[in-house]
Biopython code that builds the backbone (N, CA, C, O; Angstrom):
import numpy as np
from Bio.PDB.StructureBuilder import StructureBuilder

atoms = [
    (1, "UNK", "N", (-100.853, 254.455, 36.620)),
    (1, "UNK", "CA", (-100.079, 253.323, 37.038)),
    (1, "UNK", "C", (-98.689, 253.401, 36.403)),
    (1, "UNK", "O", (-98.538, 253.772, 35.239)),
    (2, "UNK", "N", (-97.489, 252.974, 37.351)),
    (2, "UNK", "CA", (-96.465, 253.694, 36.634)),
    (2, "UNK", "C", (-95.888, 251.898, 36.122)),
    (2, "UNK", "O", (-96.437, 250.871, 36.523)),
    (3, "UNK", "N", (-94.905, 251.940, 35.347)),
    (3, "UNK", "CA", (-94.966, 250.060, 34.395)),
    (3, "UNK", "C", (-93.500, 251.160, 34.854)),
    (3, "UNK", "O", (-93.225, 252.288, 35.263)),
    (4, "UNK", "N", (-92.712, 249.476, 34.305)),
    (4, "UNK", "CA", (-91.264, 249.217, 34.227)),
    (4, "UNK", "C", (-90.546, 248.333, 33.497)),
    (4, "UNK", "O", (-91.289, 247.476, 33.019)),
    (5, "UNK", "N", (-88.954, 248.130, 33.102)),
    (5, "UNK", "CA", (-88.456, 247.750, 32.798)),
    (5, "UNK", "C", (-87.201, 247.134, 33.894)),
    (5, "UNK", "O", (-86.352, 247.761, 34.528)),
    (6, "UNK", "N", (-87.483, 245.620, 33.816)),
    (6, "UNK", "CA", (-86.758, 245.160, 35.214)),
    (6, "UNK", "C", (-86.035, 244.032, 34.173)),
    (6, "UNK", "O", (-86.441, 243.436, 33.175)),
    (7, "UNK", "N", (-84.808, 244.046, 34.889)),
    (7, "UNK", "CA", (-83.204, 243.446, 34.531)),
    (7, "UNK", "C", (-83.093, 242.550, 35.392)),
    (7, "UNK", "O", (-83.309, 242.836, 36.570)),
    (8, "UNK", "N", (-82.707, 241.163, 34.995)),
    (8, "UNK", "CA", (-82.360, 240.275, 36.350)),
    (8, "UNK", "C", (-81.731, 238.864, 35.835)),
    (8, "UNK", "O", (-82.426, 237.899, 35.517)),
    (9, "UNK", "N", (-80.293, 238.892, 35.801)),
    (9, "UNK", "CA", (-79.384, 238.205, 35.834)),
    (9, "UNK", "C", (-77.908, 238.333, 36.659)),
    (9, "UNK", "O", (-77.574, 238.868, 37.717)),
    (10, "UNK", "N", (-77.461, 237.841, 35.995)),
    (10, "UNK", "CA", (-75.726, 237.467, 36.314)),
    (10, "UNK", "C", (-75.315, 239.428, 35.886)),
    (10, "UNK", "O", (-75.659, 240.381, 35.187)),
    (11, "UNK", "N", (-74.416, 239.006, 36.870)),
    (11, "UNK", "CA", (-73.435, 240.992, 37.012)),
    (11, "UNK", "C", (-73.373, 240.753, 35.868)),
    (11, "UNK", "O", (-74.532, 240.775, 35.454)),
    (12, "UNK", "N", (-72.612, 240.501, 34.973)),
    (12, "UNK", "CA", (-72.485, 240.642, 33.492)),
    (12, "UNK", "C", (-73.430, 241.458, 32.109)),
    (12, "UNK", "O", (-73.214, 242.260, 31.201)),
    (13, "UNK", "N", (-74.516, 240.678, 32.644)),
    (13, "UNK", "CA", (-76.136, 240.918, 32.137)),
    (13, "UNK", "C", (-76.410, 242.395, 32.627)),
    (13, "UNK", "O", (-76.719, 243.414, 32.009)),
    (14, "UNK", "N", (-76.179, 242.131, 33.999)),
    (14, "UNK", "CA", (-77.085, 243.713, 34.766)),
    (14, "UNK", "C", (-76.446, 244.433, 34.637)),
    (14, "UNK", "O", (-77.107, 245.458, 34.475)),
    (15, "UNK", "N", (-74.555, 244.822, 34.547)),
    (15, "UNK", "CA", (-74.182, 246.003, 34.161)),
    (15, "UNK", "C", (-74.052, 246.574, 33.135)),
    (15, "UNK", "O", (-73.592, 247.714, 33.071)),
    (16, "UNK", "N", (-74.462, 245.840, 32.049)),
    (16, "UNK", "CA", (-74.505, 246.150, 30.903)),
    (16, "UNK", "C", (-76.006, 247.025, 30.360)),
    (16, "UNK", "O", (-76.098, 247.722, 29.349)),
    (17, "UNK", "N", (-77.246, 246.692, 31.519)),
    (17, "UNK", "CA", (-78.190, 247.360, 31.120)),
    (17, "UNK", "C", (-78.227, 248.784, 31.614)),
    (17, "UNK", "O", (-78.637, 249.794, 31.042)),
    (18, "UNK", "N", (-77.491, 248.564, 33.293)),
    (18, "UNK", "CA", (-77.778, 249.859, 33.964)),
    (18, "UNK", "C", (-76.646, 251.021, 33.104)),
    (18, "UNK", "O", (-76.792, 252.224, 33.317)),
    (19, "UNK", "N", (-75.756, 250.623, 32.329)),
    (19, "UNK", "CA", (-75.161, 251.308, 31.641)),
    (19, "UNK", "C", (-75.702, 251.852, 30.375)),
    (19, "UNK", "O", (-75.009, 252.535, 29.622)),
    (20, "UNK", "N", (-77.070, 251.519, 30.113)),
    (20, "UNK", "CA", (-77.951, 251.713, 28.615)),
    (20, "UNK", "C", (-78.896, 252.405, 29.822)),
    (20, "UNK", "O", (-80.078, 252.288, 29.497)),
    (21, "UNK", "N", (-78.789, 252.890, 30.737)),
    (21, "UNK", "CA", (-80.540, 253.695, 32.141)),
    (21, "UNK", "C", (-81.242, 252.832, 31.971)),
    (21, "UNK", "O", (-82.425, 253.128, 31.802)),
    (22, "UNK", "N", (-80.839, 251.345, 31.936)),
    (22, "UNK", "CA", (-82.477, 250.741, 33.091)),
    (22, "UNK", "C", (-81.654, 250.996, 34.652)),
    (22, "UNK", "O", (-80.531, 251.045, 35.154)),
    (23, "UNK", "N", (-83.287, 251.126, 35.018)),
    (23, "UNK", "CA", (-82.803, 251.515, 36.301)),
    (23, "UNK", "C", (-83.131, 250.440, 37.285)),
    (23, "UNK", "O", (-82.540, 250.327, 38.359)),
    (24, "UNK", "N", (-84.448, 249.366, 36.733)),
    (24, "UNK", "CA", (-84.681, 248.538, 37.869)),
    (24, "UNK", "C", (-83.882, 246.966, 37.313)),
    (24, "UNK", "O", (-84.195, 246.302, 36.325)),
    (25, "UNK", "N", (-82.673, 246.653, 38.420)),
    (25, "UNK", "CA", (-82.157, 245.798, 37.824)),
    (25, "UNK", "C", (-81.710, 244.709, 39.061)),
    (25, "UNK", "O", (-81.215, 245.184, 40.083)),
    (26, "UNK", "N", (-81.886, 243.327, 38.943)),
    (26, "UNK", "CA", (-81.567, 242.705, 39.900)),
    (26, "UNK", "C", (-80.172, 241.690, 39.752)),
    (26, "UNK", "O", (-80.172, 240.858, 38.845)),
    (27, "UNK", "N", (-79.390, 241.760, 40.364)),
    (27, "UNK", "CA", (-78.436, 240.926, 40.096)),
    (27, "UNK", "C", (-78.821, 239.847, 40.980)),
    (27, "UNK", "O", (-79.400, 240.037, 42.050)),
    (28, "UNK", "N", (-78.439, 238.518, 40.448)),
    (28, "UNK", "CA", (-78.744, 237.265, 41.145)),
    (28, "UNK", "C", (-78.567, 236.195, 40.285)),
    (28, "UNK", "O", (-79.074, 236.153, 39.164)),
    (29, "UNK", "N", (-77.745, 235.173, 40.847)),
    (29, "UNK", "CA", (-77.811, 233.569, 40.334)),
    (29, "UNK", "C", (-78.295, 232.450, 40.944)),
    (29, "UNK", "O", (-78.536, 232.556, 42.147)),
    (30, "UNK", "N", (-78.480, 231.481, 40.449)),
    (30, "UNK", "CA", (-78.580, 230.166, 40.699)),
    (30, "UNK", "C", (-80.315, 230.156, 41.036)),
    (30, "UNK", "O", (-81.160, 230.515, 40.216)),
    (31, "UNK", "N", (-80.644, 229.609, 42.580)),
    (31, "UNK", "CA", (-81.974, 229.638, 42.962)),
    (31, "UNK", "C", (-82.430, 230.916, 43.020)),
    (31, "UNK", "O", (-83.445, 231.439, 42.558)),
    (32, "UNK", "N", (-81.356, 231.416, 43.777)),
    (32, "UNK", "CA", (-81.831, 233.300, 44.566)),
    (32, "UNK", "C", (-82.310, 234.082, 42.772)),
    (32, "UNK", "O", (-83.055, 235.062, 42.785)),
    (33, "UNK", "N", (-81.764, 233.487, 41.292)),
    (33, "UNK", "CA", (-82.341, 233.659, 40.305)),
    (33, "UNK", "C", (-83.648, 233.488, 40.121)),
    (33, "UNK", "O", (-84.428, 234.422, 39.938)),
    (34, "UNK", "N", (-83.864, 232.668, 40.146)),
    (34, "UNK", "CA", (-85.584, 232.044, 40.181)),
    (34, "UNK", "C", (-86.608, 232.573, 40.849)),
    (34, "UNK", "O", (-87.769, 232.660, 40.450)),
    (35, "UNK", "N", (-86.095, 232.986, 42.041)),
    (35, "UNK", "CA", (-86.851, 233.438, 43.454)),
    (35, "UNK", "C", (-86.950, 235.212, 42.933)),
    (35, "UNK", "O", (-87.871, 235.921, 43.337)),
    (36, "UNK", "N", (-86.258, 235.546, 42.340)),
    (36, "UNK", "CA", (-85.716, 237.354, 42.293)),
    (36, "UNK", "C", (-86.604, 237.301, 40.914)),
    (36, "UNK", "O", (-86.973, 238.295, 40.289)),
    (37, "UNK", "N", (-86.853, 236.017, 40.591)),
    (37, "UNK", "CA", (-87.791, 236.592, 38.809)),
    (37, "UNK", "C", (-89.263, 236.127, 39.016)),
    (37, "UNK", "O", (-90.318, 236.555, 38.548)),
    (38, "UNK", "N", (-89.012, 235.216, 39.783)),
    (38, "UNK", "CA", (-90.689, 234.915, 39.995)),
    (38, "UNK", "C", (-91.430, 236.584, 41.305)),
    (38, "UNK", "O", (-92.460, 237.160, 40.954)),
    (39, "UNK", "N", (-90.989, 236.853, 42.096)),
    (39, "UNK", "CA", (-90.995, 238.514, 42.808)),
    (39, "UNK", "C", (-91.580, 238.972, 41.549)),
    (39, "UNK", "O", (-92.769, 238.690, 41.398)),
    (40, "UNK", "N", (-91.016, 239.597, 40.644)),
    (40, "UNK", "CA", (-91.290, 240.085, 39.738)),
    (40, "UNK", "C", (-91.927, 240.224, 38.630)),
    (40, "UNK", "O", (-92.370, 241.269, 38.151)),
    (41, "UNK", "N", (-91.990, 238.894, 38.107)),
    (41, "UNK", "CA", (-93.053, 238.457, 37.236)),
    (41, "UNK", "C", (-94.577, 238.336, 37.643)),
    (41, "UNK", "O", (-95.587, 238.277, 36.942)),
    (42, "UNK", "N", (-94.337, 238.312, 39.496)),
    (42, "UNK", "CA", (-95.777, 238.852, 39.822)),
    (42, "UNK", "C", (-96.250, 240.174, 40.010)),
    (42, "UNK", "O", (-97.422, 240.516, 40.162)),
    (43, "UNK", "N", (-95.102, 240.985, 39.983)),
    (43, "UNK", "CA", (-95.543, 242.572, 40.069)),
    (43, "UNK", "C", (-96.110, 242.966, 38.758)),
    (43, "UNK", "O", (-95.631, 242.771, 37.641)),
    (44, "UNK", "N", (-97.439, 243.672, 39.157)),
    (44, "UNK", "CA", (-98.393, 243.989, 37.905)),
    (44, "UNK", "C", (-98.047, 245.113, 37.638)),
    (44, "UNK", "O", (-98.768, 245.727, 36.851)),
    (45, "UNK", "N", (-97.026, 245.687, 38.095)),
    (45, "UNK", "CA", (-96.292, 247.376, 37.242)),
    (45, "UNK", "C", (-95.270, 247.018, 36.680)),
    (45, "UNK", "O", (-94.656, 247.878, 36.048)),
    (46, "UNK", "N", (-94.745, 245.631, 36.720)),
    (46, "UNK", "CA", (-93.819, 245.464, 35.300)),
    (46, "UNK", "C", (-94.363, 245.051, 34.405)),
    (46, "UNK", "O", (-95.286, 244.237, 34.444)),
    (47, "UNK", "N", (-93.809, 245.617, 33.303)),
    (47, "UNK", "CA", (-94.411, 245.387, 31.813)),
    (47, "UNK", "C", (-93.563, 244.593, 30.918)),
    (47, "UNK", "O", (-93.966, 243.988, 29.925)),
    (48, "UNK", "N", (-92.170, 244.651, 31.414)),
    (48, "UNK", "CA", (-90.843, 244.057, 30.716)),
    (48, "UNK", "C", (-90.057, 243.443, 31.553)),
    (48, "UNK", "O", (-89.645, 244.107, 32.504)),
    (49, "UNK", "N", (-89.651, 242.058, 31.433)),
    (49, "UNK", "CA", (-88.930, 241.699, 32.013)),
    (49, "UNK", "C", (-87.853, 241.008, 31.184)),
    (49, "UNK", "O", (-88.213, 240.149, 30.380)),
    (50, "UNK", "N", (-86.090, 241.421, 31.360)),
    (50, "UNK", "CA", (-85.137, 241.010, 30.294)),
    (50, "UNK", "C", (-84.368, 239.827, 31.667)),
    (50, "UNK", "O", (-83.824, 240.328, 32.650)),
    (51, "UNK", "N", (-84.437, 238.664, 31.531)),
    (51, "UNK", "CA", (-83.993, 237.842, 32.477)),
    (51, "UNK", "C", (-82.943, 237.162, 31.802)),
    (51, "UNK", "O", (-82.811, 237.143, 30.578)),
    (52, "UNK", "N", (-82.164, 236.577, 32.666)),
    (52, "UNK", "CA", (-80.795, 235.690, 31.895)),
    (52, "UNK", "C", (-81.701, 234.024, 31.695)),
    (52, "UNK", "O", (-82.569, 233.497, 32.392)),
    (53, "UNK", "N", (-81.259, 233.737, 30.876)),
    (53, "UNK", "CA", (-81.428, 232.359, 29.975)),
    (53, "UNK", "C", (-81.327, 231.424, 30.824)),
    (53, "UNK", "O", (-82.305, 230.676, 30.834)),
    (54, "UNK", "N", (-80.411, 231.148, 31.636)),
    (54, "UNK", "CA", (-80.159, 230.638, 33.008)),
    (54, "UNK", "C", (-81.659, 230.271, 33.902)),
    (54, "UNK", "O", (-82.035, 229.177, 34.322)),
    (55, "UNK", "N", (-82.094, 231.148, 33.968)),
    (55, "UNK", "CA", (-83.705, 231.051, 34.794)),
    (55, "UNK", "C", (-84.771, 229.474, 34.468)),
    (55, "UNK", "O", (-85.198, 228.690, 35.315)),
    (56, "UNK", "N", (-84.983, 229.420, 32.737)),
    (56, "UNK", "CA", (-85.720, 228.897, 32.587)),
    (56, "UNK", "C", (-84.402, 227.107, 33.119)),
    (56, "UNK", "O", (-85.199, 226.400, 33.736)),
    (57, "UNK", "N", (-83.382, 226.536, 33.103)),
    (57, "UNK", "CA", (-83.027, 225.386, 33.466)),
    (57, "UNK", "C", (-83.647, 225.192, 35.338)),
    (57, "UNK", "O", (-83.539, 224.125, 35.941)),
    (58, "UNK", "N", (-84.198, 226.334, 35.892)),
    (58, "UNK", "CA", (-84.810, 226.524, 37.265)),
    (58, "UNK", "C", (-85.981, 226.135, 37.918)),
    (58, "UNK", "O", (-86.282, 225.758, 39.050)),
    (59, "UNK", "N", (-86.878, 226.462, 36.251)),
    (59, "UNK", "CA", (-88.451, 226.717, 36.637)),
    (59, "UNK", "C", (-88.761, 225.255, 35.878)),
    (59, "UNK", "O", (-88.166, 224.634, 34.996)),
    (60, "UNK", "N", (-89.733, 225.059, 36.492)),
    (60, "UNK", "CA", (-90.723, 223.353, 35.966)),
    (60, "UNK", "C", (-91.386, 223.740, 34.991)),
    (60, "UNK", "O", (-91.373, 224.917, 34.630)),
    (61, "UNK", "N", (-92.201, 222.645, 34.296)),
    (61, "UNK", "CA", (-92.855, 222.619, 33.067)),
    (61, "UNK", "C", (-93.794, 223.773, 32.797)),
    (61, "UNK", "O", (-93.771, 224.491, 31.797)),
    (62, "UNK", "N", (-94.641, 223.858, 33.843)),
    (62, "UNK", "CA", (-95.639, 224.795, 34.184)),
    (62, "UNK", "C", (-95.303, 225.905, 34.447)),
    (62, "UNK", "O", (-96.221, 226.722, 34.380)),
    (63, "UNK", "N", (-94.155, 226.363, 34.783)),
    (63, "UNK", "CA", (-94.014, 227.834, 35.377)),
    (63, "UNK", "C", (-93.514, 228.477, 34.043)),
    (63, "UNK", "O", (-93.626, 229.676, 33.783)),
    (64, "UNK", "N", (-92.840, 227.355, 33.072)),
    (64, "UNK", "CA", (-92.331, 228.031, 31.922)),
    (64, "UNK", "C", (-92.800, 228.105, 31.150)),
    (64, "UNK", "O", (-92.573, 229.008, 30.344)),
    (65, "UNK", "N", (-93.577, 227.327, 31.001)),
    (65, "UNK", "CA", (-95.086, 227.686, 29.863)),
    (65, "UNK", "C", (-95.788, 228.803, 30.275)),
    (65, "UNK", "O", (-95.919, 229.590, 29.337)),
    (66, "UNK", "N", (-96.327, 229.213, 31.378)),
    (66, "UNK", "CA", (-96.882, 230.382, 31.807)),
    (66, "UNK", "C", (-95.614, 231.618, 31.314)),
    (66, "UNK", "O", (-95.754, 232.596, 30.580)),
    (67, "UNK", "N", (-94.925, 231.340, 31.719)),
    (67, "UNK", "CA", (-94.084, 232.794, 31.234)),
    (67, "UNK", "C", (-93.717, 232.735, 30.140)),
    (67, "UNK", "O", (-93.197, 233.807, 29.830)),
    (68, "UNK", "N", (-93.701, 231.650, 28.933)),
    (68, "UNK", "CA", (-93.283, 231.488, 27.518)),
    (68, "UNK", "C", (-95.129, 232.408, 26.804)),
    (68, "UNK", "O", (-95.218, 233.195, 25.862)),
    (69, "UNK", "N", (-95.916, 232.044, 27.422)),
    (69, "UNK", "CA", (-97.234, 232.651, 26.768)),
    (69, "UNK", "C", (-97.460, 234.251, 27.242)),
    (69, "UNK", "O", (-98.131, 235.055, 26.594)),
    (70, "UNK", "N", (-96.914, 234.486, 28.235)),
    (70, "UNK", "CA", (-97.379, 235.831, 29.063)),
    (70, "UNK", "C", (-97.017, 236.945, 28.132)),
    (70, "UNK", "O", (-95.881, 237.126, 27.691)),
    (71, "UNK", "N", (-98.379, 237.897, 27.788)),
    (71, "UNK", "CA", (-97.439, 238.989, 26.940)),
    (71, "UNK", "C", (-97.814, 240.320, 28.348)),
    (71, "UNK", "O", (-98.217, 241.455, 28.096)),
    (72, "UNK", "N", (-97.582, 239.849, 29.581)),
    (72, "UNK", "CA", (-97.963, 240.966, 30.389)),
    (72, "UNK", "C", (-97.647, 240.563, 31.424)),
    (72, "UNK", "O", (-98.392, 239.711, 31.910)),
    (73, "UNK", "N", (-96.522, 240.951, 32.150)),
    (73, "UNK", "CA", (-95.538, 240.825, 31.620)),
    (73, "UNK", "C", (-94.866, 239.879, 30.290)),
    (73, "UNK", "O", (-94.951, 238.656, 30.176)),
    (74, "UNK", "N", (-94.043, 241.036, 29.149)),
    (74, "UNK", "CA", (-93.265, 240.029, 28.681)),
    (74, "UNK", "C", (-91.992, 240.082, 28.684)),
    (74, "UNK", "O", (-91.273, 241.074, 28.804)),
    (75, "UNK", "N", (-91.676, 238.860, 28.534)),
    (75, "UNK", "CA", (-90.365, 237.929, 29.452)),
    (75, "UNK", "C", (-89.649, 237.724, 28.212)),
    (75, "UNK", "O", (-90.055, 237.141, 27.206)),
    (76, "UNK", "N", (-88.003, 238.540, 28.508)),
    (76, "UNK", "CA", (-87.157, 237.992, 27.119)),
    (76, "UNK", "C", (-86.103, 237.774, 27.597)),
    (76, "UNK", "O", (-85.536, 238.558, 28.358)),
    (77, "UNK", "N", (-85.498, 236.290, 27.111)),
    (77, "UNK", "CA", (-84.562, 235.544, 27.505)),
    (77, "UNK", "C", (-83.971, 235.816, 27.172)),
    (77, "UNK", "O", (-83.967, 235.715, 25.945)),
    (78, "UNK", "N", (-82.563, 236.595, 27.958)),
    (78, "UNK", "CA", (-81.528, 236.518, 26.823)),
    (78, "UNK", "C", (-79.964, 235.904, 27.250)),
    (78, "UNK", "O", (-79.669, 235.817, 28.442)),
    (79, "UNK", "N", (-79.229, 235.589, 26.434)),
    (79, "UNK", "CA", (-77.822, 234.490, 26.773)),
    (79, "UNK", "C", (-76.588, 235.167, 27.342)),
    (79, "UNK", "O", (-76.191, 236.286, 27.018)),
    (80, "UNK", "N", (-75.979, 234.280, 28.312)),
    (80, "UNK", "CA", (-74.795, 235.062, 29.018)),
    (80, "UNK", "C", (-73.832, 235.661, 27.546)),
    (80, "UNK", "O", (-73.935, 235.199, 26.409)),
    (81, "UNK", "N", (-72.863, 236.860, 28.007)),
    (81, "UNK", "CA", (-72.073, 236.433, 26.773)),
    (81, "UNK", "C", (-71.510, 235.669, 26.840)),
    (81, "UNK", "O", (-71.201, 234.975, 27.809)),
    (82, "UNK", "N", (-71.020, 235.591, 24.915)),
    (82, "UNK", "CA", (-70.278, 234.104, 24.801)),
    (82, "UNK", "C", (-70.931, 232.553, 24.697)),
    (82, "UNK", "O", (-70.374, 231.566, 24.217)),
    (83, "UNK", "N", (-72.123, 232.622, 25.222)),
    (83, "UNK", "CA", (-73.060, 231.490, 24.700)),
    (83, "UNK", "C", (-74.366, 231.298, 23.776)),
    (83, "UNK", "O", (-75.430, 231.916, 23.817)),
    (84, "UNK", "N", (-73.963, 230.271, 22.945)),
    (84, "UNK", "CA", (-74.958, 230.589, 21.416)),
    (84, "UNK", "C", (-76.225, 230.917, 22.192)),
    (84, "UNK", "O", (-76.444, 230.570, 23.353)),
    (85, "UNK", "N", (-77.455, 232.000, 21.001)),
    (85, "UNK", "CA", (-78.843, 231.979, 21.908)),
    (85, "UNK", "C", (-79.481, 230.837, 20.869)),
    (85, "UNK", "O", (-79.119, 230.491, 19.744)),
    (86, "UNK", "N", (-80.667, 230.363, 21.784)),
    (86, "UNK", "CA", (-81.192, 229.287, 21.492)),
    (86, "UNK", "C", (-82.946, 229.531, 20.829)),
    (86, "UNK", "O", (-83.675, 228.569, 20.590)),
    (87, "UNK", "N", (-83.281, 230.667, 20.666)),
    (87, "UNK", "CA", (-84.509, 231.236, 20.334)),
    (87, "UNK", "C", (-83.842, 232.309, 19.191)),
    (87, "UNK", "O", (-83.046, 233.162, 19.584)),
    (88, "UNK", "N", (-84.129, 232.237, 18.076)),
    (88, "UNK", "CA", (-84.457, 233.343, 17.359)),
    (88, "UNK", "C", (-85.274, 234.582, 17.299)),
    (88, "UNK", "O", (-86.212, 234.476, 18.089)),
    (89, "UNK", "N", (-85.279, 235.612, 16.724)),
    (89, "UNK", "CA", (-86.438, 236.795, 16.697)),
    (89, "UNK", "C", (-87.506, 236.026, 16.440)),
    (89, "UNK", "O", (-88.343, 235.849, 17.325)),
    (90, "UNK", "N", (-87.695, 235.233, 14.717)),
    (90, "UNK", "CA", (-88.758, 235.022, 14.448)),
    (90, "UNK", "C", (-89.684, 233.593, 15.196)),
    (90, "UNK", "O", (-90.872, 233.271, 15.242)),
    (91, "UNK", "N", (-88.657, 233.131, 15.603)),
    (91, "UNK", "CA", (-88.967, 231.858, 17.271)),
    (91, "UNK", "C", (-89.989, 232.857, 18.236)),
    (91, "UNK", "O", (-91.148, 232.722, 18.630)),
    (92, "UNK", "N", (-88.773, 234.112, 18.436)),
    (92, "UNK", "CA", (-89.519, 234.571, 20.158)),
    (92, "UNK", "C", (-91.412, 235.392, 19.508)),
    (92, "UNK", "O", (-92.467, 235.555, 20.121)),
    (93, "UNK", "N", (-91.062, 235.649, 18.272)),
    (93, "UNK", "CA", (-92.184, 236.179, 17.561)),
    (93, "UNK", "C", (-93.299, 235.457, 17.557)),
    (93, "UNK", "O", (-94.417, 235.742, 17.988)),
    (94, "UNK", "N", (-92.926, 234.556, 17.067)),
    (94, "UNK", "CA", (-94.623, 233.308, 16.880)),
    (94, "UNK", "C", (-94.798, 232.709, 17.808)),
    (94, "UNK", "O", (-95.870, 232.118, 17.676)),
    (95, "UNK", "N", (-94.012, 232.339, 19.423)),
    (95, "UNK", "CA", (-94.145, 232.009, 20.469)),
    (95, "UNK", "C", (-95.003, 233.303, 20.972)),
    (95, "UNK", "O", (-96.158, 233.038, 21.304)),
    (96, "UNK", "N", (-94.650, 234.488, 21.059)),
    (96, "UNK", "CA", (-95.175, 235.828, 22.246)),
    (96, "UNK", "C", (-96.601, 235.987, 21.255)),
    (96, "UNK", "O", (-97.708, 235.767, 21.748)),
    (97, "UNK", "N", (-96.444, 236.378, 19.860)),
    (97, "UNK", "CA", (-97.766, 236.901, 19.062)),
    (97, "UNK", "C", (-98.154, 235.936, 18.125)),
    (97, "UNK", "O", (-99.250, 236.245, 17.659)),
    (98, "UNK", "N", (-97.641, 234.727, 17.577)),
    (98, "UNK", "CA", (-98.482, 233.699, 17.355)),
    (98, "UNK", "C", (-98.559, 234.020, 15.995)),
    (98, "UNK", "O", (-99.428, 233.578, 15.244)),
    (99, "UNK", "N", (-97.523, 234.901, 15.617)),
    (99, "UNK", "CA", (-97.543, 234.984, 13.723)),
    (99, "UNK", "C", (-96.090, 234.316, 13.449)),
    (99, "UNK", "O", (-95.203, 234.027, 14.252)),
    (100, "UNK", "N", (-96.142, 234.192, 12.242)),
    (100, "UNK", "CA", (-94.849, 233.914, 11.343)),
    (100, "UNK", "C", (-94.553, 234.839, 10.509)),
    (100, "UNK", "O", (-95.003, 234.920, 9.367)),
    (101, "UNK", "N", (-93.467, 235.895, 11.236)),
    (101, "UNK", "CA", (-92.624, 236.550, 10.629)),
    (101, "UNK", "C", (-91.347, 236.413, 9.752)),
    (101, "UNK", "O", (-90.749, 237.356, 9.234)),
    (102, "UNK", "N", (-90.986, 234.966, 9.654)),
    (102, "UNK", "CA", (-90.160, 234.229, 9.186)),
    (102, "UNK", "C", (-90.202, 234.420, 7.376)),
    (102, "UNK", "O", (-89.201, 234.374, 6.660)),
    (103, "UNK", "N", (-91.759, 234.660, 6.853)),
    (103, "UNK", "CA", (-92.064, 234.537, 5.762)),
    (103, "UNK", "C", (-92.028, 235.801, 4.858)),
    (103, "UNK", "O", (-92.065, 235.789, 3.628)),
    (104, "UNK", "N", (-91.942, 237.011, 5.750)),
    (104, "UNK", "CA", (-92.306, 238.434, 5.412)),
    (104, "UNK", "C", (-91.176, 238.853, 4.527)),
    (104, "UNK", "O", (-91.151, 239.990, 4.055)),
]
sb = StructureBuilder()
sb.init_structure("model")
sb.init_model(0)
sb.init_chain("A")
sb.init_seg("    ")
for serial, (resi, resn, name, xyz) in enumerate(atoms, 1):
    if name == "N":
        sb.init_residue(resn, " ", resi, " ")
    sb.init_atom(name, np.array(xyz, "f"), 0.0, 1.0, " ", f" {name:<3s}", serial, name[0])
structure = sb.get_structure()
């Protein structure tokens, strides 16, 4: 089974990855955001998904709790540039694996 690494935000976000070889990368905002990550978050050959921060003000209570727990796909938020991020490492840590790395 072949897994992947899928990109899906704002041009900003996505040219910055396809310039590091990811290769599967979606550009998209607003709804057509939401719609282009939920596609994906149901494909069972992605393993990684790096989405813009933007997504979760999209999705309802339930859709974001499901993807805040999912380690399969897992889902990492990350911030346009230029805007503070709102999750830390040791945040996205004890949210995805449920330890406190904070203490180590």
């Amino acid at each position: 089974m072949e897994s992947c690494i899928t990109v899906i935000g704002e041009r900003d976000i996505v040219l910055g990855f396809r310039l590091l070889g990811i290769q599967h990368t979606v550009i998209a905002e607003g709804k057509d955001l939401l719609k282009k990550f939920l596609e994906v978050f149901e494909n069972p050959q992605c393993n990684i998904i790096i989405v813009s921060e933007n997504v979760k003000n999209l999705m309802d209570k339930r859709t974001l709790r499901s993807v805040e727990i999912s380690s399969r796909p897992l889902v990492v938020f990350i911030p346009l540039p230029g805007v503070r991020e709102e999750e830390t490492i040791e945040e996205m840590a004890k949210r995805i694996l449920g330890i406190d790395i904070g203490n180590v």
